[in-house]
N, C-alpha and C positions, 0 to 999 in steps of 0.2 A: 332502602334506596336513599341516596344523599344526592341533594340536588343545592350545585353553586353555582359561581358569577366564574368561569375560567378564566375570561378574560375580561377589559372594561376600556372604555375611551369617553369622556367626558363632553357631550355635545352641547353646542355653544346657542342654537336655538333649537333643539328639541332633546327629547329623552337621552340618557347616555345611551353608547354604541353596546351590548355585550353579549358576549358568547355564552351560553347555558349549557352544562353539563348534569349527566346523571350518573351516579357511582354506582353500581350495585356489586355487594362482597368484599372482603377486603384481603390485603395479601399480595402475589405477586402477583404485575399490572399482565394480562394473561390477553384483553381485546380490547380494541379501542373501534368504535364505529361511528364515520363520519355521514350525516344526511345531507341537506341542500346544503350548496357553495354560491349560488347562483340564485338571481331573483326571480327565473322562472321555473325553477328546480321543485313545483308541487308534489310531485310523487315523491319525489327522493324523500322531500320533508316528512310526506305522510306513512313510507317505509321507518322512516326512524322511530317517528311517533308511535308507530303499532309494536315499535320492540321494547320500547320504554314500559308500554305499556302490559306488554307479556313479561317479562324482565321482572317486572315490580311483582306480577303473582307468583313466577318461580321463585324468587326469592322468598316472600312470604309462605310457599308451602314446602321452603327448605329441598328445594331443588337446584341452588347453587354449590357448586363443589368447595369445599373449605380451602383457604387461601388462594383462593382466585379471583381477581379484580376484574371487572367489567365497566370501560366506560363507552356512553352515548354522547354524543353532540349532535341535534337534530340539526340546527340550522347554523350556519358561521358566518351568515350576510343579511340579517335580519334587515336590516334597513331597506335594501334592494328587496326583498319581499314584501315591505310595507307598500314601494314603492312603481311595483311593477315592473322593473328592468332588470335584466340579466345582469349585466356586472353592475360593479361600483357606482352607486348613485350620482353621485361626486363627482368624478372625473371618468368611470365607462373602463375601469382599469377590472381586470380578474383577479380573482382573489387566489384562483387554484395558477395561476401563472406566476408567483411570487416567493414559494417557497426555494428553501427553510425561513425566508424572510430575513427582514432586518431592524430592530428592534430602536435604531435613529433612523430610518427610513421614511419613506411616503405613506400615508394613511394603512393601504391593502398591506405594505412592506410589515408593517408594525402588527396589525391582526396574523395576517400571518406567520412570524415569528413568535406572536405572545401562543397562537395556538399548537404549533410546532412542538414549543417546549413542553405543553400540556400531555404531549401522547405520543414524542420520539420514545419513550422507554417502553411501550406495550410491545408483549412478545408475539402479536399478530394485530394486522390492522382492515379493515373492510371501510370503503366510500362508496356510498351509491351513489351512482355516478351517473352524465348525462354527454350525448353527442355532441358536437359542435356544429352538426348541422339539425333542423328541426326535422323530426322523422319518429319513427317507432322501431323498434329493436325486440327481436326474440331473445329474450331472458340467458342472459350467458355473463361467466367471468373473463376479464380481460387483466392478462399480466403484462405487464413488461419484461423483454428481455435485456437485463443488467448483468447477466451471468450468475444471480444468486434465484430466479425465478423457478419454480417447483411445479409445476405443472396438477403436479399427482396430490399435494397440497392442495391446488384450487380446486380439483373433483371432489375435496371431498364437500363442496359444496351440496353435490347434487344438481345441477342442474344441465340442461342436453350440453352445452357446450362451454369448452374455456379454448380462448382465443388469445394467441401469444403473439404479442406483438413490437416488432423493433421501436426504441421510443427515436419519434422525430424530435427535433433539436428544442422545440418548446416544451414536450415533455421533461425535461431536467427539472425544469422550473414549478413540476405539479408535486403536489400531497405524498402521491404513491411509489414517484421515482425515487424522493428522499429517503420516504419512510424505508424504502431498501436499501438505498447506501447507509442508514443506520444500522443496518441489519433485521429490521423489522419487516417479513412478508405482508405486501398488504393488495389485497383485490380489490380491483374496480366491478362492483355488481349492477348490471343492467337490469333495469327490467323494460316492459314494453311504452312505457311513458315516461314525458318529460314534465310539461305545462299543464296536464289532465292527469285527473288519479284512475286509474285503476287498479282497482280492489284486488281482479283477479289476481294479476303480475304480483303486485303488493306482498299477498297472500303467500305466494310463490318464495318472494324474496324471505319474506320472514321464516317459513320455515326453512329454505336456505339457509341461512345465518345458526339458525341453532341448532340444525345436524350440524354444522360448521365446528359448534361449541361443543357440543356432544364429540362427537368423535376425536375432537382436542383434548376433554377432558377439564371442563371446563364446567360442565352444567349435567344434569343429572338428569338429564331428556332421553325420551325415545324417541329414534330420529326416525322418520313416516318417510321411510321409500326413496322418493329422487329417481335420479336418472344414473346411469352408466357415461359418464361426461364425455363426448368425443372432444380430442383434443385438435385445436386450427391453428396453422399457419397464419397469423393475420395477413402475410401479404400473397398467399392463397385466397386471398378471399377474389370473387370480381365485381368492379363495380362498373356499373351499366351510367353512362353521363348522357345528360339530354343533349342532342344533336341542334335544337332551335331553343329560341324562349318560348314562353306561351306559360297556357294552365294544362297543370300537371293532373290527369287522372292516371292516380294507379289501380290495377286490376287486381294486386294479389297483395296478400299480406304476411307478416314476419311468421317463421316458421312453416310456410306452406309449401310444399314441392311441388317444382315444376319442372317443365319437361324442355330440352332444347327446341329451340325455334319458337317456343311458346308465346304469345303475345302477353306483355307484363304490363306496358303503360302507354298511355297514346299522350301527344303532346298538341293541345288545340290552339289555334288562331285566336286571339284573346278580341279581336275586331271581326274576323267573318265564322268565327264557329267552326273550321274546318282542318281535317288532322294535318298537322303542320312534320310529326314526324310520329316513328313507332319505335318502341325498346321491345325488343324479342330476346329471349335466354338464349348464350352462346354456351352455355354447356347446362345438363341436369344437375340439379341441385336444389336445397332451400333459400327460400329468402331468408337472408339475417336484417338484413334494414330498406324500410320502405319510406321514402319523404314523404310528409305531410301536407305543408306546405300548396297551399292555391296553384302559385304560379313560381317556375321554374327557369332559371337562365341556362343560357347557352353552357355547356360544356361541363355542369354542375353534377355533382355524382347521384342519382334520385336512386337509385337500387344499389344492393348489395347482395351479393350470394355467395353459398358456401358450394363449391362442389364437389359432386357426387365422387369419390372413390373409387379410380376404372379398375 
C-alpha cells in the first residue's frame, strides 16, 4: 500500500486543504474508488475506509493480481467534514457539481480538476454515493444513460438492483458522467445510509466492490454470492410526494414490499397532532427510498418504489 497527498491547497488560517489517496499494486490503472464528496457523507467515508483497510491484507497475502492498479480516495472534502456541512465550507458550492473542473477556477473548480486528473485514466471507476434529498435507499447501483452505460457491467456487482438513469442537466457536471465521456465505466453505489453508518449496508457495499474486482480480474478473491441484479428503469421508478407539510412518519422501509393501497406514511399537524394527509402504494412493489427527515413540505417526494413486474 502507498499512501500520498493527490492533491493540496495551501490554507491561510488553518491546516492545508488535501486529498489522500491509497495505491495498492502496480501496473495498469485497473479501479479508482471514490468515498465521501460531501460533509455529511459518513457512511460513504466509512465504506471506503473498510476497503483500504481489506485492500491492504489482500495485498499483503498476495491476493492482488500482478499489474493491476488500485486506487482509494476516501474523502475529497475533508474540511466540510471537519466542519459539519454538506458542501463547501466556504461558499456552500458542491464539489461533485463542478467536474472535470478547472484548474484557474473557484476553490471546488480547482479540487475538482486537480482530482479529475488523478483517476480520468482508470479503466473502471466506483463512488459511493449519496441522495440529494435525506432519506435511506435499499443498496443498488445507479448508471447513467450516456450511450456507453453497461448495465450487465454493474450486475456484476451483485447487488438486488442497478437502476439506469437519464442524467438531468446537472448531472454533466458530476464525477461519474465524466468519468464516461472519458470512457471510463464508473458506478454510483448506494448503500442504506448517508449522515449514520451502518455496518450492515457497509458490509454489503464492501463485498460488493471486490466480486466487482474479482470478476474483472483484478484481485484474486472468492466472490461470496450476491444477488441476481434486476435491472430499473430509473424513470419507472414511482415517487409518492406529500400532499401537505407536517411530520413525516414513515411506516415501511427500503427494500420491503408492499402491497397496492397499502398505507406507507401518514403526514401529522405539527400544531394539533392530527393526520393532515396519507401516502398509500399506487401500485405493488418495493420500497427503494424512504425520507428520513422529521418534517416534510408540501409536494416533496418522501417515497420511492420499484414496481412489481405485471
Amino acid at each position: 500500500m502507498k499512501k500520498e497527498i493527490l492533491f493540496e491547497i495551501p490554507g491561510i488560517y488553518r491546516d492545508a486543504f488535501r486529498v489522500t489517496g491509497y495505491t495498492f499494486g502496480e501496473g495498469e490503472k485497473a479501479l479508482c474508488i471514490v468515498g465521501s464528496m460531501r460533509g455529511n457523507e459518513n457512511q460513504q467515508l466509512y465504506c471506503a475506509s473498510r476497503l483500504v483497510a481489506r485492500l491492504k491484507r489482500l495485498e499483503e497475502d498476495g491476493k492482488l493480481i500482478e499489474g493491476q492498479q488500485i486506487l482509494v480516495i476516501p474523502c475529497v472534502n475533508s474540511y466540510s467534514i471537519n466542519t459539519k456541512r454538506r458542501f463547501w465550507c466556504i461558499d456552500n458550492t458542491d464539489i461533485n457539481r463542478m467536474f472535470p473542473g478547472y484548474d484557474k477556477g473557484e476553490t471546488t473548480q480547482r479540487i475538482a480538476a486537480g482530482v479529475f486528473e488523478q483517476i480520468k485514466d482508470y479503466r473502471y471507476g466506483v463512488q459511493f454515493a449519496s441522495f440529494y434529498m435525506p432519506g435511506a435507499f435499499v443498496p443498488h447501483i445507479r448508471m447513467m444513460k450516456t450511450g456507453y452505460e453497461d448495465p450487465k457491467l454493474a450486475a456484476e456487482f451483485g447487488l438486488p438492483y442497478v437502476v439506469v438513469q437519464p442524467p438531468r442537466p446537472f448531472d454533466t457536471a458530476t464525477l461519474n458522467y465524466n468519468c464516461y465521456i472519458c470512457g471510463a465505466p464508473a458506478s454510483s453505489l448506494y448503500t442504506t445510509n448517508t449522515a449514520r453508518i451502518d455496518t450492515e449496508s457497509a458490509q454489503q457495499a464492501e463485498d460488493a466492490v471486490l466480486n466487482f474486482m474479482s470478476r474483472r480480474g483484478i484481485i484474486n478473491y472468492r466472490a461470496h454470492g450476491g444477488y441476481r441484479s434486476e435491472i430499473i428503469n430509473g424513470e419507472d421508478m414511482v415517487s409518492l410526494r406529500a400532499a401537505t407539510s407536517g411530520f413525516l412518519q414513515c411506516l415501511v422501509k427500503p427494500g420491503q414490499r408492499v402491497e397496492k393501497g397499502q398505507l406507507l406514511a401518514t403526514i401529522l399537524d405539527p400544531y394539533e397532532g392530527t393526520v393532515r394527509s396519507e401516502l398509500r402504494a399506487p401500485v405493488y412493489g418495493v420500497v427503494a427510498f424512504a425520507g428520513d427527515e422529521p418534517m416534510t413540505y408540501e409536494n416533496t417526494a418522501v417515497l420511492k418504489l420499484i414496481p412489481e413486474v405485471e
